[in-house]
matplotlib code that plots the C-alpha trace (Angstrom):
import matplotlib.pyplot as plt

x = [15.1, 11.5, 8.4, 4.8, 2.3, 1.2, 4.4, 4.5, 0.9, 1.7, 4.4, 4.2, 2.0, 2.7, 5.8, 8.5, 11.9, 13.9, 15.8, 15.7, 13.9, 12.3, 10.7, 9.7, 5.8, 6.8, 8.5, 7.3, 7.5, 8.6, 12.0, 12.7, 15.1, 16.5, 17.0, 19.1, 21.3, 21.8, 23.0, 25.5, 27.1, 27.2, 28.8, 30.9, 32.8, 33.5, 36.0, 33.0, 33.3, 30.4, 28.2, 27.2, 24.3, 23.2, 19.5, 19.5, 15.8, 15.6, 14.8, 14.0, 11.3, 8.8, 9.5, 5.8, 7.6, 9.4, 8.9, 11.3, 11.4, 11.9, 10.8, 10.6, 12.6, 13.7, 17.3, 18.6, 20.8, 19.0, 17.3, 20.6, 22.2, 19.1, 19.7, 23.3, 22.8, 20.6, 22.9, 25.8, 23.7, 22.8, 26.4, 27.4, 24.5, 26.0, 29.6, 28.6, 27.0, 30.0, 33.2, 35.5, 35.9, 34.5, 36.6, 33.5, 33.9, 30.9, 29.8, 26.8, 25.0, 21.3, 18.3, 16.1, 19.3, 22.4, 23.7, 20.8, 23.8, 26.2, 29.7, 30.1, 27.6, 28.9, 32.4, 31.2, 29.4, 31.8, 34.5, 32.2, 31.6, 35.6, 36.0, 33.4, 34.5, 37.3, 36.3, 38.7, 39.8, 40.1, 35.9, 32.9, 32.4, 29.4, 27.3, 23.8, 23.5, 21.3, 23.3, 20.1, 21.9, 25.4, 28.1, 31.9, 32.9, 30.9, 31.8, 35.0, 34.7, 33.0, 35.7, 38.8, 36.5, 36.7, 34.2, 35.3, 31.8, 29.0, 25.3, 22.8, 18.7, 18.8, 15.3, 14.8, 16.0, 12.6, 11.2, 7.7, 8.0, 10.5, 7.6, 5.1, 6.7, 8.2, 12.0, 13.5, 16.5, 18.1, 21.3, 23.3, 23.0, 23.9, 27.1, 28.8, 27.8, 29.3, 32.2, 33.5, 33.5, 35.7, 37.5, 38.5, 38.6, 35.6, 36.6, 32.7, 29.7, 26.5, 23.3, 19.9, 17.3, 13.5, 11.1, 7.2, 6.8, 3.9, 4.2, 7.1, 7.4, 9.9, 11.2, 11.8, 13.2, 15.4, 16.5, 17.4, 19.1, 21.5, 22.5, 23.3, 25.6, 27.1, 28.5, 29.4, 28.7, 30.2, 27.6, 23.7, 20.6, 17.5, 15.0, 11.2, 8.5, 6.8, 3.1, 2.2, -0.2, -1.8, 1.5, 2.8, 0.0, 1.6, 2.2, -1.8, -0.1, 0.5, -1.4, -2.3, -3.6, -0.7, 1.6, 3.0, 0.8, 1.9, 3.6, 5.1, 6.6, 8.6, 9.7, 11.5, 13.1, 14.1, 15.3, 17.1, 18.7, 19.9, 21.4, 23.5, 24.8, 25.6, 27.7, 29.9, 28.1, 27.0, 23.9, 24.5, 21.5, 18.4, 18.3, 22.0, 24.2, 28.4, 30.9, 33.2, 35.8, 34.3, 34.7, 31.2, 31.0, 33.9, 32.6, 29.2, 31.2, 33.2, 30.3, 31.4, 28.8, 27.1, 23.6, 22.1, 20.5, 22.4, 22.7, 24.7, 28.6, 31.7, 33.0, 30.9, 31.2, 30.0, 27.4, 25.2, 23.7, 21.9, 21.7, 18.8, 15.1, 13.9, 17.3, 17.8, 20.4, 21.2, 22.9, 23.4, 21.2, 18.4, 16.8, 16.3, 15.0, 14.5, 11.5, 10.1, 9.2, 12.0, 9.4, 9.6, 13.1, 14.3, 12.2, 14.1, 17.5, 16.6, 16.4, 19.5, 17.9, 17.5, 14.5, 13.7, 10.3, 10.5, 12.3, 12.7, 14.8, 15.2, 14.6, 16.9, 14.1, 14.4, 18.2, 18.1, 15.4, 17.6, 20.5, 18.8, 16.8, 20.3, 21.9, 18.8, 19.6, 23.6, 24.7, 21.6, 22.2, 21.1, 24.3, 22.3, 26.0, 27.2, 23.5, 24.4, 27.8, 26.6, 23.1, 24.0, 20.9, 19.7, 18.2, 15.9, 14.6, 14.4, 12.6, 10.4, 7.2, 9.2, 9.1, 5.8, 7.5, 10.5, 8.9, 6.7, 9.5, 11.6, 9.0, 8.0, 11.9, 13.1, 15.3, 17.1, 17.0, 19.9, 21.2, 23.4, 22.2, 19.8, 20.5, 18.6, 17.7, 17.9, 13.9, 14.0, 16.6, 13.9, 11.1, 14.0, 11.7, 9.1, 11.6, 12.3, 8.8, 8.4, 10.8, 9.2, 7.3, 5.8, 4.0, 2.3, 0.6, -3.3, -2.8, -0.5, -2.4, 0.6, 0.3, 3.5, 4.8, 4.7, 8.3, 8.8]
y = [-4.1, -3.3, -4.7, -4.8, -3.8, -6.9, -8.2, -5.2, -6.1, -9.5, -9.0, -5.4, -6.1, -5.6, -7.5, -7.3, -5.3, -8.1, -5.6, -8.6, -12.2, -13.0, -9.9, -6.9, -7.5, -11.0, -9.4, -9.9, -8.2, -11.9, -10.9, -8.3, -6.4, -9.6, -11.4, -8.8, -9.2, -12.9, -12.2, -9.6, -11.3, -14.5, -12.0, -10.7, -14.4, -14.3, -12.8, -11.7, -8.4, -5.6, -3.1, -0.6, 2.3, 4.9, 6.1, 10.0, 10.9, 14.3, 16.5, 20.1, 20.2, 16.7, 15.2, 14.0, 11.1, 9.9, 6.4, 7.1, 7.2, 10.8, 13.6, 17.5, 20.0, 23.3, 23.4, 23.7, 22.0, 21.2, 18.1, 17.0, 17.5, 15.3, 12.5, 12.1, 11.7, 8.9, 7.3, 7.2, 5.9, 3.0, 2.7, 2.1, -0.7, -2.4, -1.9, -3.3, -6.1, -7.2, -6.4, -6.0, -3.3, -5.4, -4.1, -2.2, -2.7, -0.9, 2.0, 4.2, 7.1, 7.6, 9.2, 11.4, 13.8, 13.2, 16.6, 17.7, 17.5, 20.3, 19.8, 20.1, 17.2, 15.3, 15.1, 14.0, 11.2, 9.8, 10.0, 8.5, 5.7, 5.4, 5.6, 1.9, 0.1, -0.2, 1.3, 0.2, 2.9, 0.3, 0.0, 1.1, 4.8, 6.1, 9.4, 10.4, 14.3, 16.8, 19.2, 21.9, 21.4, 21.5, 24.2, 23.2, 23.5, 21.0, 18.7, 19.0, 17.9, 15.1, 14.2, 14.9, 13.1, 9.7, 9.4, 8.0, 7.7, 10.3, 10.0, 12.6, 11.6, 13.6, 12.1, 14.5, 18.1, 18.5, 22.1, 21.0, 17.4, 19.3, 21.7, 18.8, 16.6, 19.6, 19.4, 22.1, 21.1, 22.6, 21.5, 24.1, 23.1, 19.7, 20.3, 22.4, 20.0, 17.2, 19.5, 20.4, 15.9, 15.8, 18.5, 16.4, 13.4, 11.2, 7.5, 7.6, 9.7, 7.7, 9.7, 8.3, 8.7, 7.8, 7.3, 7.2, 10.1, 12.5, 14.7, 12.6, 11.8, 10.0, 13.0, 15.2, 12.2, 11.7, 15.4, 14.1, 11.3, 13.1, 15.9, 13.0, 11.8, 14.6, 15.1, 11.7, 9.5, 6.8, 5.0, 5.8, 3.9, 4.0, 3.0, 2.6, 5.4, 3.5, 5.1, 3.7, 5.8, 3.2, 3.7, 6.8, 9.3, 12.5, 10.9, 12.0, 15.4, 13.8, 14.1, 10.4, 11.1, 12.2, 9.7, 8.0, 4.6, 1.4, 1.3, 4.8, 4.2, 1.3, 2.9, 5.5, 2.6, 1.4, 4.6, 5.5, 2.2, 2.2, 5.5, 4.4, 1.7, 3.6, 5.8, 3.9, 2.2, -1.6, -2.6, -3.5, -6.0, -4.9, -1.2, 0.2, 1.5, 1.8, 3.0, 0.1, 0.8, 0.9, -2.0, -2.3, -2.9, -5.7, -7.5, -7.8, -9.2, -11.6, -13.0, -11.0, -8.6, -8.5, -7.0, -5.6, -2.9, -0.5, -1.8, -3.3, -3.4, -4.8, -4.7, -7.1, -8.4, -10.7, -9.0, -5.6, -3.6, -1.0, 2.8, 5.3, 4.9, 2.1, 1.1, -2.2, -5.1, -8.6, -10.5, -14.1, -15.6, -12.6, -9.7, -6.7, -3.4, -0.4, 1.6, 3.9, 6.8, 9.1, 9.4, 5.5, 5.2, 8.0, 6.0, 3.0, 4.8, 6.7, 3.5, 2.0, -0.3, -1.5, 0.3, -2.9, -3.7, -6.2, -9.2, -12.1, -15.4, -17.3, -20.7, -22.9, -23.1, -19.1, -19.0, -21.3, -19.3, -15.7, -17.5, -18.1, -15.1, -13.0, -14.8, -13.8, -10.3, -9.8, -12.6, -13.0, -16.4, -19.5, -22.0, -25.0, -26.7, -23.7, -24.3, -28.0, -27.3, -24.7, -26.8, -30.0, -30.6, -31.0, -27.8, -29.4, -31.9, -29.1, -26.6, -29.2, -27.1, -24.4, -26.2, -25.2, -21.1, -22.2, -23.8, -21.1, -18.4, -20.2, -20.4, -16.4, -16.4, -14.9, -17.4, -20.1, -23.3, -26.3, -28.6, -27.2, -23.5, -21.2, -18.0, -15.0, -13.4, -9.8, -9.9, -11.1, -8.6, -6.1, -8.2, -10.0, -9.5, -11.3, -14.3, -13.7, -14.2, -17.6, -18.4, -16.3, -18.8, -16.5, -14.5, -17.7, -18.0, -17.7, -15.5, -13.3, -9.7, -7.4, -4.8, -4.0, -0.8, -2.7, -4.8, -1.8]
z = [-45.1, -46.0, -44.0, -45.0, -43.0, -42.4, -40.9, -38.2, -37.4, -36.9, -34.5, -32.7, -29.6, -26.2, -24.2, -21.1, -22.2, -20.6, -18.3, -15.8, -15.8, -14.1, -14.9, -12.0, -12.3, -10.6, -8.1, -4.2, -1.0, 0.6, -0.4, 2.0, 3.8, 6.0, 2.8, 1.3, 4.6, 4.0, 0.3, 1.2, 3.7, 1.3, -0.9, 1.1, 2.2, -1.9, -3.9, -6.7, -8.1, -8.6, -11.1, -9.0, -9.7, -8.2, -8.5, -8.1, -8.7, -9.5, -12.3, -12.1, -15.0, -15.8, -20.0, -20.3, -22.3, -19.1, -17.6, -15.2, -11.1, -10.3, -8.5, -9.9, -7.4, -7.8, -8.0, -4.7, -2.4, 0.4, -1.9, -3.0, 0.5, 1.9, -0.6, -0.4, 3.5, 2.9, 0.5, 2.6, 5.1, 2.6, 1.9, 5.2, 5.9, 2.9, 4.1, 7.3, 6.2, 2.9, 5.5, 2.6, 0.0, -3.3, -6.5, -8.8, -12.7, -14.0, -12.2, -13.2, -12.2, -13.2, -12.5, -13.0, -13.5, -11.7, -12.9, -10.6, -8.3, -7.7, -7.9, -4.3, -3.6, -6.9, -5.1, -1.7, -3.1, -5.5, -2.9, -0.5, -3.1, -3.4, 0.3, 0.7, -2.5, -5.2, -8.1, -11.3, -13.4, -16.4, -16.1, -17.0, -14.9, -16.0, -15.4, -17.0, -17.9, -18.8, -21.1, -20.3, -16.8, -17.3, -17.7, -18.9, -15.7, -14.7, -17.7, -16.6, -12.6, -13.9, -15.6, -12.9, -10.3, -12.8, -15.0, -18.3, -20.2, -20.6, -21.5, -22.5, -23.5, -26.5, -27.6, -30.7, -32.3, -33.4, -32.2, -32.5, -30.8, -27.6, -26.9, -26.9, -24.2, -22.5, -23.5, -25.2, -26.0, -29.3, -31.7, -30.8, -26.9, -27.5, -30.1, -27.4, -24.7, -27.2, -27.9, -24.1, -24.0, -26.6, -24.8, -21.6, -23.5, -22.3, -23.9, -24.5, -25.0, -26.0, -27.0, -26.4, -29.0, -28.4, -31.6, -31.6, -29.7, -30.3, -33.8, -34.9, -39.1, -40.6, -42.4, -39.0, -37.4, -40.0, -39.8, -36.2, -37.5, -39.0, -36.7, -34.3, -36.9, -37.8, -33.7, -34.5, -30.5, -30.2, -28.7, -30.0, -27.8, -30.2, -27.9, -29.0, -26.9, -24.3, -23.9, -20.6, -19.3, -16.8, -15.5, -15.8, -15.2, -16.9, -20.2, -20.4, -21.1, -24.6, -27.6, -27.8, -31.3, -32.6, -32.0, -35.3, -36.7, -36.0, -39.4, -39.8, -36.5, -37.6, -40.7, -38.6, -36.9, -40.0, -41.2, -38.8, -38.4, -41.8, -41.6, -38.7, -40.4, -43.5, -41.3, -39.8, -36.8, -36.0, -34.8, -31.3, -30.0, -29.5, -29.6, -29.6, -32.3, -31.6, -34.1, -35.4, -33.5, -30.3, -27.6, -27.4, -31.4, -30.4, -28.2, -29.7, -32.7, -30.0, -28.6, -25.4, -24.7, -21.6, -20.1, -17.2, -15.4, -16.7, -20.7, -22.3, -21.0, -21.6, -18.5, -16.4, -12.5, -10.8, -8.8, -9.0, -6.3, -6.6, -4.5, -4.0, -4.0, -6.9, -7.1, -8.3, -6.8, -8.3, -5.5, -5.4, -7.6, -6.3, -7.5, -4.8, -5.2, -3.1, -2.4, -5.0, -2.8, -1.6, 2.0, 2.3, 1.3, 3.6, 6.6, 6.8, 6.6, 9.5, 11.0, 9.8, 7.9, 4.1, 2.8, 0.7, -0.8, -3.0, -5.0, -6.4, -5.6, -9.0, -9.0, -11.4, -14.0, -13.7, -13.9, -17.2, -18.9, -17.8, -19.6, -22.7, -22.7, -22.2, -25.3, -27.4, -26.1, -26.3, -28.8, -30.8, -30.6, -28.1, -28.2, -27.2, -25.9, -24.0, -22.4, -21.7, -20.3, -17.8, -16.7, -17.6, -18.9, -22.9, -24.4, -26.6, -23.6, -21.4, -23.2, -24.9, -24.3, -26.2, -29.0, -31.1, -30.3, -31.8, -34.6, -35.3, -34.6, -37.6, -39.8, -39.5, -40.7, -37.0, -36.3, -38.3, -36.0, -36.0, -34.1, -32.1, -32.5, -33.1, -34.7, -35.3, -38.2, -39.8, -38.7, -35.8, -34.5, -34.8, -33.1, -30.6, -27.6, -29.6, -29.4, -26.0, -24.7, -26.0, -22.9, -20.3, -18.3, -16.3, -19.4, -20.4, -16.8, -17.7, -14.4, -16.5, -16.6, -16.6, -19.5, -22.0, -23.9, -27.9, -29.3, -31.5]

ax = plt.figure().add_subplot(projection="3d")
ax.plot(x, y, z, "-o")
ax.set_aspect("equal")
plt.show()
């Protein structure tokens, strides 16, 4: 697909990533602690099932691209010892609170670097984890790694301890672009990470790339592009570079002024999206690639494919709840998440209580517009009687102020609008959070002021 220059500087401007809706800037601190309470014992009187992540927030050197919560620490135990304390603490509020042992489909580990973790510490929290919920072997058990971290050994105990799926933020092979945001991290490191996977037979190892990065061309991506290939993930998340530095103060480190134009940018999209599908991969929603084969590949072809927190899954529950400082929860129609700073989080805990800051309850205007927003996301598609069945109300009444956006949407050829559906287009699965944001209530408030990483 080729795109003018014209088209990218029509539609690239600033917008939400749809993670959640509503989205965190509308979060508030009336949703608090007690509130959380309420929700898991409403949970816990169900029969629901659960995603479950754990936030560990450490990293022993900073990636001036990251727009992550984490802390840098020099690798020793005493931090991880600390943290895992807390957690189990956290663990045993929510245990407390549920009174049953939920069964957990999707489990995943993040961070910061969860292989921060020894193998010692690794095993006390999983079976800790194990000990407070039932974790199907059939799911979704998921751990993020540093392979600069990581030995085989370790590979390995990962594996015995359960988890089926591994997930490395490769970024870019480039020399010149590693030094620049501090992550040296060469081929050679990651094919005999890749190669000790395939060793113990992980079902899944997914590779995260990031493009628009500082000193990144289309020819050295490319180059990337096809080492990636040739180790041959099964899963591949192409995610565009969010340069927030309002946000996240050390992405100043960059060189602002080498960072690709607007247009050059979304050519290496483009490329690189086009060589994944020439070898063997479908585009998977927004930003993910899977091989053919794969269940995620399936289920995005099924109309299956669901979304949260921690991506895009196949396995999804009920429910999500969230462990660890930032940590985010989803529980009962209500969005919860933790404090940011270890100090803070590690404060409540000590008092037995949810270190909380901030949520959201979603109203039934919020829950229709997360539906919709969600099908643009997974299925690419807003079936306007699945909408009906589960709201019992008319989409096209309903969302009659969304009606000029839809227009407007079908005429710039992202979507294809009829009467009973509205699909989107080769175009507008590039710009699909450009869609998205015609729904967001919230981000047409005149008291709106949040600022966005660009669509692409």
């Amino acid at each position: 697909m080729k795109i003018d220059k014209n088209t990218i500087l029509k539609f690239d401007r600033p917008g939400p990533r749809y993670t959640s809706y509503p989205t965190a800037p509308e979060w508030s601190k009336q949703i608090n602690a007690q509130t959380y309470q309420e929700k898991l014992k409403q949970f816990g009187k169900t029969n629901k099932t659960l995603s479950l992540y754990v936030h560990i927030p450490f990293c022993e050197s900073l990636c001036y691209f990251c727009g992550c919560t984490m802390n840098v620490r020099k690798n020793e135990n005493r931090y991880g010892d600390e943290y895992i304390d807390h957690l189990e603490t956290e663990i045993d509020l929510i245990a407390h609170h549920i009174k049953r042992k939920p069964i957990v489909r999707q489990l995943h580990w993040g961070g910061g670097t969860p292989s921060f973790f020894s193998e010692e510490q690794m095993t006390r929290l999983f079976k800790k984890i194990a000990k407070n919920f039932t974790i199907d072997t059939t799911g979704e058990i998921a751990i993020e790694v540093d392979p600069r971290r990581v030995t085989k050994h370790k590979v390995e105990t990962l594996r015995k301890l359960g988890f089926n799926r591994i997930s490395i933020g490769l970024q870019d092979f480039d020399e010149i672009v590693q030094k620049h945001v501090n992550r040296i991290q060469p081929f050679s490191m990651v094919r005999e990470f890749n190669n000790w996977c395939r060793e113990v037979k992980f079902a899944s190892i997914n590779f995260d790339l990031i493009y628009g990065m500082p000193y990144q061309t289309q020819k050295s991506f490319a180059a990337t592009v096809k080492d990636v290939i040739s180790l041959h993930p099964d899963r591949i998340a192409l995610y565009s570079f969010a340069y927030v530095p309002w946000l996240k103060k050390h992405q100043n480190k960059l060189h602002e002024n080498k960072l690709p134009s607007t247009d050059e940018k979304l050519e290496i999209f483009l490329d690189s999206r086009d060589a994944f599908l020439q070898n063997g991969y479908d585009a998977i929603a927004m930003d993910h690639f899977a091989l053919k084969d794969d269940e995620l590949s399936k289920a995005f072809q099924q109309g299956t494919l669901h979304r949260n927190f921690m991506g895009y899954t196949v396995k999804p529950a009920d429910e999500y709840i969230g462990l660890g400082n930032s940590a985010i929860g989803y529980l009962e129609k209500a969005f919860f998440q933790n404090y940011k700073t270890i100090p803070e989080y590690y404060r409540f805990l000590k008092q037995n209580e949810f270190p909380v800051e901030r949520g959201k309850e979603l109203s039934k205007d919020d829950d229709m517009r997360q539906w919709v927003i969600k099908s643009l996301l997974c299925q690419f598609v807003i079936d306007k009687k699945n909408f009906t069945k589960h709201f019992s109300e008319d989409f096209d009444k309903y969302f009659h102020h969304e009606q000029n956006h839809i227009q407007k949407c079908n005429t710039d050829d992202l979507i294809q609008v009829h009467d009973d559906k509205i699909i989107v287009t080769d175009l507008g699965k590039i710009f699909i959070r450009n869609i998205c944001m015609g729904f967001d209530w919230y981000l047409r408030q005149q008291n709106s002021h949040q600022k966005f990483s660009k669509t692409v």
